[in-house]
C-alpha angles and dihedrals in degrees: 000000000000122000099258084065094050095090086081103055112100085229101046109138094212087074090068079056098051089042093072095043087055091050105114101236106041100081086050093046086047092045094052093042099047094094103052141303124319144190122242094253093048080057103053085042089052100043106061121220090014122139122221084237100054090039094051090047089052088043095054087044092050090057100043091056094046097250095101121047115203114205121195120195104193097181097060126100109272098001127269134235112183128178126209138171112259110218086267093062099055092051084064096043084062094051093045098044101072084042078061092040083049094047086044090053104045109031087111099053091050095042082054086042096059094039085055095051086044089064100034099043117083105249083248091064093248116255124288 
C-alpha cells in the first residue's frame, strides 16, 4: 500500500499530525503568531476565550512538536518570555490559512446547512 493510502490505516502516523491541526486552539495560536513573536499576554489578549491553562497547554504541545519557538530572555527586567513560529511552523501557517479562508467563506452555508437538516431531521435523529 503506497503512502497516499496510509491515512486509513488505524496506525497511520499521520493521524498524531492531524490531531494537532485539529486541536481547538493551534490555528488560532498560528494565526496570532504569523506576524511576528509574541508574549504570552499579547497571546491571551489575541486569541480571544482562551484560558491561560489551555493556552499554556497549546502552547507546551506546539513546542514540543517544532512549530512554536519559546524564548526566554533572562536578563530582562523583569524577564521575558517571547513566542514565534519555527519554519516549520510557518510551513504549517501556509497549509492552515486557505482551511481558515475556506471556513471564512462558507460559515454561512454550513450554519443554513445545519438549520435545514434541524427541521428536516425526526427529534430522535432518524435511524442510520
Amino acid at each position: 500500500m503506497g503512502a497516499a493510502h496510509e491515512l486509513l490505516a488505524a496506525r497511520c502516523p499521520s493521524w498524531a499530525v492531524l490531531d494537532l491541526i485539529g486541536e481547538r486552539w493551534v490555528p488560532t495560536v498560528l494565526n496570532a503568531l504569523a506576524p511576528g513573536p509574541m508574549r504570552f499576554t499579547e497571546l491571551k489578549k489575541a486569541v480571544d476565550g482562551v484560558t491561560a491553562k489551555a493556552l499554556t497547554e497549546t502552547l507546551r504541545t506546539l513546542e514540543q512538536d517544532g512549530i512554536v519557538d519559546r524564548v526566554e530572555t533572562a536578563l530582562a527586567k523583569p524577564p521575558r518570555v517571547d513566542y514565534s513560529l519555527t519554519p516549520l511552523g510557518r510551513s504549517l501557517f501556509e497549509v492552515v490559512t486557505p482551511v481558515r479562508e475556506w471556513a471564512e467563506q462558507h460559515v454561512g452555508d454550513i450554519a443554513e446547512a445545519r438549520r435545514r437538516y434541524e427541521l428536516d431531521t425526526p427529534e430522535d435523529g432518524g435511524l442510520y
